[in-house]
Structure formats: structure tokens, C-alpha cells
N, C-alpha and C positions, 0 to 999 in steps of 0.2 A: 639937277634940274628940278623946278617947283610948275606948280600947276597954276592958273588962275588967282586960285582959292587959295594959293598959299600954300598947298602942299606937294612935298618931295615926291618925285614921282623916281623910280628906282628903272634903269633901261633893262628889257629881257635878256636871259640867260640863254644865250645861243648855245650856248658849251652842254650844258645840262641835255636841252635838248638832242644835240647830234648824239652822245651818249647812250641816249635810249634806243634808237634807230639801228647804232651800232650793236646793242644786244640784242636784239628782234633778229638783225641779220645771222649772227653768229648761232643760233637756237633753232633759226631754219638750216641753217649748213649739218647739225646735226644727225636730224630727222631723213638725211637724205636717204639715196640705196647704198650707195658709197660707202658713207657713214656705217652704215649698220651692215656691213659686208665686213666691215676693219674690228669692228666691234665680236661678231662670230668667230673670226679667226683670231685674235686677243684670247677667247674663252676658251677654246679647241687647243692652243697653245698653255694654255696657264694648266688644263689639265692633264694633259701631257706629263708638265713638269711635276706635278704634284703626284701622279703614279707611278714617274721614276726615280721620285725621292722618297716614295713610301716603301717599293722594292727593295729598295739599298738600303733601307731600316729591316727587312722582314726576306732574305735572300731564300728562303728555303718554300721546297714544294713537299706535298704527300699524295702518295698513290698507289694503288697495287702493283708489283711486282709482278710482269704477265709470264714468266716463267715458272715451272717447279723446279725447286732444288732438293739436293739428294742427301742425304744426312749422314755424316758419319759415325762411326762408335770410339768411345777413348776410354781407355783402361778398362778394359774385358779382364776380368779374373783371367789367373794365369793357366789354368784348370776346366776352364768351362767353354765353350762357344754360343753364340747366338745362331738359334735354330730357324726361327722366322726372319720373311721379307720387309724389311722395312717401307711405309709410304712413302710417297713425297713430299714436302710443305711447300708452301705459298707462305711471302711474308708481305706487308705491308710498309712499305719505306717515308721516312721523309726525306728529305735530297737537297745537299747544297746545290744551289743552281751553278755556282762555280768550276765542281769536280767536273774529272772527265766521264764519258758516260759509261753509266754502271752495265757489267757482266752477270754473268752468272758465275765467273770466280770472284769475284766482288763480295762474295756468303762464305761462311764456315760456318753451316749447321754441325750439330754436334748434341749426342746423349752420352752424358758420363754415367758406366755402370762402377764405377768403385764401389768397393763393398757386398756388391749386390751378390746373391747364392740360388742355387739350381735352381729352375721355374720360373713362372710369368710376374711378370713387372711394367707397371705403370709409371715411366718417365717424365721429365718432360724435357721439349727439343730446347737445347739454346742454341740461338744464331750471334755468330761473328760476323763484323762484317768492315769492311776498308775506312779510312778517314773521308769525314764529310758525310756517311751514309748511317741514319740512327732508323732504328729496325721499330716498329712501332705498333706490329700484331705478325702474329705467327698461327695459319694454321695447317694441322692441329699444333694444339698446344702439348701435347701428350702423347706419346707410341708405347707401346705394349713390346713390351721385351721378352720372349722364352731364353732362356740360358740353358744349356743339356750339358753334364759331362763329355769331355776329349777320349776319345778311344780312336786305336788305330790296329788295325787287323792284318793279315798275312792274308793273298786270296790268292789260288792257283791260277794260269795263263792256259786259258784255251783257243788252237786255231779253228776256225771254221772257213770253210773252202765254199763260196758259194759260184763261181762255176770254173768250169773244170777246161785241162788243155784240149790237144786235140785230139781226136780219135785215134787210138794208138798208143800215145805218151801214157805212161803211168807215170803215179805220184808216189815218193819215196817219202821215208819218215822225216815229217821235219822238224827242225829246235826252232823254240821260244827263249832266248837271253834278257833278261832274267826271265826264269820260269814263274817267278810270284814276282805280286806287286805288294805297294803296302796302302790301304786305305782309309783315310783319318778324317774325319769330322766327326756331326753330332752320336753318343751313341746307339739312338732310336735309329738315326741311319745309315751308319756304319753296320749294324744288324740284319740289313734288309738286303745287303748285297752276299749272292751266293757265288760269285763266279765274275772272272774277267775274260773277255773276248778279245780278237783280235780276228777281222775281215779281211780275208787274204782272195781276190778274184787271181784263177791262173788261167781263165780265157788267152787263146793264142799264145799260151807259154811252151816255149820249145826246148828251153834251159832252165836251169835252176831262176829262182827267182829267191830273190834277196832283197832286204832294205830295212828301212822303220817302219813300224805300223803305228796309231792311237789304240789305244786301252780302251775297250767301250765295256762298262761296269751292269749285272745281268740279277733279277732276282730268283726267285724258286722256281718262277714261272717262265723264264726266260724271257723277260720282259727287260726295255732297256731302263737301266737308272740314268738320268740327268739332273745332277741338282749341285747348282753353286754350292754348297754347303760342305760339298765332299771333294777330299783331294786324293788322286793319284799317284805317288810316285814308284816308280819314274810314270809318266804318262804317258811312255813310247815306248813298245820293246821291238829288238831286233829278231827277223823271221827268216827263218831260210830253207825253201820247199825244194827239196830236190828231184828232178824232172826226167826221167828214163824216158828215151826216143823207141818208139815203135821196135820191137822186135816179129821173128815171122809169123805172120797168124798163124791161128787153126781154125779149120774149118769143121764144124760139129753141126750134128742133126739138132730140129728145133721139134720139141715134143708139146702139145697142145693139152693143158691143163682145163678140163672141165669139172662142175659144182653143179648139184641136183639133178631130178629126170625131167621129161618133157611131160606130158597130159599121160594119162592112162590110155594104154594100148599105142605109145608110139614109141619109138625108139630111135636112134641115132644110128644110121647105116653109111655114113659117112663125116670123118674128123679129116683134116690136112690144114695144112700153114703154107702160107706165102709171103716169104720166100720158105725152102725148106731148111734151110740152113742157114749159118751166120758164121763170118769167120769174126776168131775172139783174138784180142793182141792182150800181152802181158806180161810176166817173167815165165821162162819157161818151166819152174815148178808150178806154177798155178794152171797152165796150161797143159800139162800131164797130166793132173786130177782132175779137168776135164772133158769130160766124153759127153755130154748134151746139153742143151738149154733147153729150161720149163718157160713155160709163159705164164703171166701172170693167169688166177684164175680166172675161166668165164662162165660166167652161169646160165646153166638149161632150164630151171625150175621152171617148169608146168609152159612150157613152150609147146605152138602145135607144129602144122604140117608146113616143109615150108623147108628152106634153106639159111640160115644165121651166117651173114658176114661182120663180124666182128674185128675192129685192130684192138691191140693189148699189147702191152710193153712185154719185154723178157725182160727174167730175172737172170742176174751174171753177180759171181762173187764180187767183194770189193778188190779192188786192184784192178780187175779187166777190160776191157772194154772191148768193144764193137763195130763193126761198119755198120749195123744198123741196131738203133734201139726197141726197133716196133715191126710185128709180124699180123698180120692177119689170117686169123681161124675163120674154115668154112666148115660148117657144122650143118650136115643134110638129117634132118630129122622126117620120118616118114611112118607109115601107119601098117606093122609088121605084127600081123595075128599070131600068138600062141609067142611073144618077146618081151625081155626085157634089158636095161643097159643099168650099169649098179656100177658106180665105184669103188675099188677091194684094195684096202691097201696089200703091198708086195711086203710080204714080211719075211724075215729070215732062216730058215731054217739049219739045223745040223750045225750053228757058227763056230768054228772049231776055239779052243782055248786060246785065252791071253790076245784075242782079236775081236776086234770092234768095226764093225757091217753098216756102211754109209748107201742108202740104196735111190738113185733117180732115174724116173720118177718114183716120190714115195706108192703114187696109188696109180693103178691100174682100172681101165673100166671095160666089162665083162658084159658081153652082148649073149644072155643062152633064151632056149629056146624049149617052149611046155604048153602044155594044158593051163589054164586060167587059175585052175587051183593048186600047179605044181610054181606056179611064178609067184604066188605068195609067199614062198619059200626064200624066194632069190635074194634076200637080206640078208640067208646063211651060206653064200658065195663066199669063199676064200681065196688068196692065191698067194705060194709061200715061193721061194726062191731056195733051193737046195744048193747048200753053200761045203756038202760031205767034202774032206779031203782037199781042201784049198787052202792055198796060205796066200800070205801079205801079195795085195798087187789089185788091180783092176780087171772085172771080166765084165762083160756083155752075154747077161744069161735070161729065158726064158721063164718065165711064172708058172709053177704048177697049178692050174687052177682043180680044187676041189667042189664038184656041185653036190648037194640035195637029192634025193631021190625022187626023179619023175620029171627032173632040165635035161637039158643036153647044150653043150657049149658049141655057142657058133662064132663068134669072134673075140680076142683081147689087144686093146689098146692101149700103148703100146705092144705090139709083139714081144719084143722084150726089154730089157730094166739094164742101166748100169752098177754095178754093184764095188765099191773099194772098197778092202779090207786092208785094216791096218793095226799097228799095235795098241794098245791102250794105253 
């Protein structure tokens, strides 16, 4: 088409137009909420993928190992032992993520002493450790080794009885199988042991008592040894305490042992024990030879006016026993012008040949009677047991007491002394 004027007039480009209308439209679709919703999770998703495909290049982790492991030894000379406690170490892992998850058997720590000779050593730990698991700090790095000579010792088997049956029963001699042990480790401490034990309780034991016991290892001081380092064998020995059931008592007088005077110007006008006797069980040789119980001593030293009730144990050979272990002494002390009480031992006189004079009580106490200045004396108080003309046997005899000039004897306690005589 032409114009007027002769010129071509061109018709409008409707197509161009819609064109642009349609990209306005599509540019606002972007911008929506929608839009940029799909857009966040697209980015959340791509990085996802990207830190599970970085993994699968890089599968491994690092981190401390929260356990201690224990460390062994390999090839100890054949001659020597290791005297010290080894640490623990701590190692530091890296870790296929793959394996299954790691133990504490998972490790082979390990110090090799090859070579090494008597004395202290500065190692250092290597760790072994499973497939997958590369080990990547250890500490320490280093443990301190002493090595000591092997020695191994003979040491005798001792029982010790710490409580006893029942009242009545005695205890016969018993065996230890074997009678020695043998003791073997380092030998600073194979040294230190003087003696082996064996803890035998025969509470409520009415028969023999038999079995295994443990070995418990004792030094000079009777102090217990425990130490890994040191071995026992055997570690168990067999015991067997043989157990005598009550045979008939006897019944003996209980004689009251006293130690020092009371204050100046008193004296003791009364000793007795409650009960007065004690009947004793035991073989009936040990029960022939005896004829009294002492009590333990009890002391008067510088005591005043007044009465002393005291309990105190008896004393009773070994093998015997008793229905009762403890007596009480009443001890009247009182204030007896122109006295004194002095304990004298009973000593033997006249003892004839080729016999030997067991005398209880050894000592006697001697109550005399003086002027202030003849009781200064009373320290030369004697009192001998005239033994003329006796042979082998047991008697119940009276104390000669000998005074000073210027006492005069008013009482002796005991009245009188058991005395056996036997051969040499």
C-alpha cells in the first residue's frame, strides 16, 4: 500500500508485538513466592548431592579414642623380668567410616624389649591395630621399663590359727603338704619375702578340719606381700588340723597375781578372785602338771584406801583350755600402822641332784609387821620352799619366810606354792 504522496506505507507488526507482552508475562511468573520456593529447594537439594559425593571421595574420620588400652610386652629376655607397672595409652584414630565399630580389641599395643639387659629403659609403645583403623598419635609415646634378674626361692609353710574351737576341744599337731613353696619373680622381690602363711579359722570345729588353703606371702615384719610380680607355686597347700573333743576337766584353784605397793603406810589386807577356780579341759598329761592358774598381773603401784575390783584374763599353758577365760581380783587395800606387803619370790631350796624345781606361783607377797624403821628393811624379806628329801612328782608346800630383825610376819599369799620336780 502507498500513501498519498507516493509512498509505501509498511502494515504494523502485530507478531513482534504479542512477543514482548508474552516475556513481561513469563519474568513476572518468576518473581513469584512459588517461584522462589522451587528455587530454595533446587539449592538445598544440589547441596545435599554435592556433600554426598564429596564423602564417597574422602570416607574416613579422626578422633580420639575415649578408652585406655593396656600395653603388652614381647620378647622379654629369657633371664630377666619386668619389675614396674606399666601405664595405659590413649591413641588417636583415623576411621573408615565403612568398618564395623571399633573395640578396645581392635589395638595391639606392644613394647618390644629384645636385646635390652638389667635396668631401666626408655621404650617406645607401638600400636597394632584391625583393617580400616590407621592409629595417628599415641600417648605416651614412650614407657620406662626396669628389668631385674629371675630368681626363685624355697620358703617354709606356716599355719596360723586365728580362732580357735570350742571350749574343750584341743588342737593336735597339724601338716602343711607341701611344707615349702617356691617363690619366683623379680629378685629385689623375691628377697623381701621371709615366710609363707596359711589362715586356718577352726571356730565351731568339732572334727578334724581339712582342705586347700591360699599361700599368703609375709616379710620380716609380718607384713603381707601382694604384688603381681611374684609367683607362688603351688599357690594352695593342703591343711589338716586334728581336733581332740573335750576330755574330763579339772578343776584347780585361781591364784591372783599382783605388781608394786600401794601409797606409804597401806597395805593390802585383802586378795580373792571370782570365780575361785576354773575347771581346765586338755590331755590328761597336761592336766596332771596342773595344780593352779595365775592371772594375769595386776598392779597396785602407789594405789590408796579403798577396794580394787579388777577382771584380768588367766594365764593356762598352750593346749588347755577353760570354761572361763577371765576372773576378777578384789584387792582391799587399807591403812595398817606399823605394815608392809612386798612381793618375795618362792625360791627353792635343798633341790636335790639331777632334778629341776618348776615352782606356781613364782612370787609370793608377804604382809609383816614393825616399827617404821624396822619396815625399811622389808626388801630383805625372803621366802624359800624346802625341797630336803624329795623326788620326781608334784607337792603343795608352804614358803619358809625369812624376816629382818625387828618384823614379825603377819600374813603370805598365797599360803602355799605348787612346786614339780622333774628330771633334767
Amino acid at each position: 500500500m502507498r500513501s498519498s504522496n507516493g509512498r509505501a506505507i509498511s502494515p504494523r507488526a502485530r507478531t513482534f508485538g504479542t512477543a514482548a507482552v508474552t516475556a513481561r508475562q513469563q519474568f513476572a511468573w518468576v518473581w513469584t513466592r512459588e517461584s522462589l520456593l522451587r528455587l530454595g529447594l533446587a539449592f538445598v537439594l544440589s547441596t545435599a548431592l554435592w556433600l554426598y559425593v564429596t564423602s564417597k571421595q574422602d570416607p574416613t574420620q579422626a578422633y580420639d579414642y575415649p578408652y585406655a588400652l593396656t600395653i603388652a610386652m614381647q620378647n622379654v629376655p629369657g633371664d630377666l623380668t619386668v619389675t614396674n607397672n606399666l601405664p595405659s595409652i590413649h591413641v588417636r584414630i583415623q576411621v573408615n567410616r565403612n568398618i564395623t565399630p571399633v573395640t578396645q580389641t581392635s589395638f595391639h599395643p606392644f613394647v618390644d624389649l629384645t636385646n635390652l639387659r638389667r635396668g631401666a629403659h626408655d621404650v617406645p609403645v607401638n600400636v597394632g591395630a584391625d583393617p580400616g583403623i590407621q592409629v595417628i598419635g599415641v600417648t605416651p609415646s614412650r614407657v620406662r621399663i626396669v628389668l631385674d634378674t629371675q630368681k626363685t626361692n624355697p620358703v617354709a609353710v606356716g599355719l596360723h590359727i586365728f580362732s580357735h574351737p570350742p571350749s574343750g576341744y584341743s588342737v593336735g599337731a597339724y601338716r602343711v603338704d607341701p611344707s615349702t613353696v617356691r617363690v619366683s619373680g623379680p629378685a629385689g622381690a623375691v628377697s623381701q619375702v621371709s615366710k609363707a602363711v596359711v589362715f586356718v579359722s577352726l571356730q565351731g570345729a568339732r572334727s578334724d578340719v581339712t582342705g586347700y588353703y591360699p599361700v599368703t606371702l609375709e616379710n620380716g615384719q609380718n607384713a603381707t606381700i601382694s604384688s603381681r610380680l611374684l609367683v607362688t607355686q603351688p599357690s594352695e597347700v593342703h591343711v589338716r588340723v586334728p581336733i581332740t573333743p573335750p576330755s574330763t576337766g579339772k578343776t584347780v584353784p585361781v591364784i591372783a597375781t599382783v605388781r608394786g605397793q600401794p601409797k606409804a603406810g597401806l597395805g593390802i589386807t585383802g586378795l580373792t578372785t571370782s570365780p575361785s577356780t576354773v575347771t581346765v579341759f586338755g590331755s590328761p598329761s597336761q592336766q596332771a602338771r596342773l595344780s593352779t592358774v595365775l592371772t594375769m598381773p595386776l598392779s597396785i603401784s602407789n594405789l590408796g584406801l579403798g577396794t580394787l575390783n579388777k577382771t584380768v584374763k588367766i594365764q593356762l599353758p598352750t593346749g588347755l583350755y577353760a570354761n572361763t577365760y577371765f576372773v576378777t581380783i578384789h584387792a582391799q587395800i587399807q591403812s595398817i600402822t606399823g605394815s608392809s606387803s612386798v612381793g618375795v619370790p618362792a625360791l627353792p631350796l635343798n633341790l636335790p641332784p639331777g632334778l629341776a624345781a618348776r615352782v606356781e606361783p613364782a612370787d609370793v607377797l608377804v604382809t609383816v609387821l614393825g616399827s617404821s624403821k624396822a619396815l625399811n628393811g622389808a626388801a630383805q624379806v625372803t621366802a624359800a620352799i624346802d625341797l630336803l628329801g624329795l623326788g620326781a612328782g608334784t607337792y603343795r608346800l608352804q614358803p619358809r619366810v625369812s624376816l629382818p630383825a625387828g618384823l614379825q610376819l603377819d600374813r603370805v599369799y598365797p599360803s602355799s606354792v605348787t612346786v614339780t620336780l622333774a628330771q633334767k
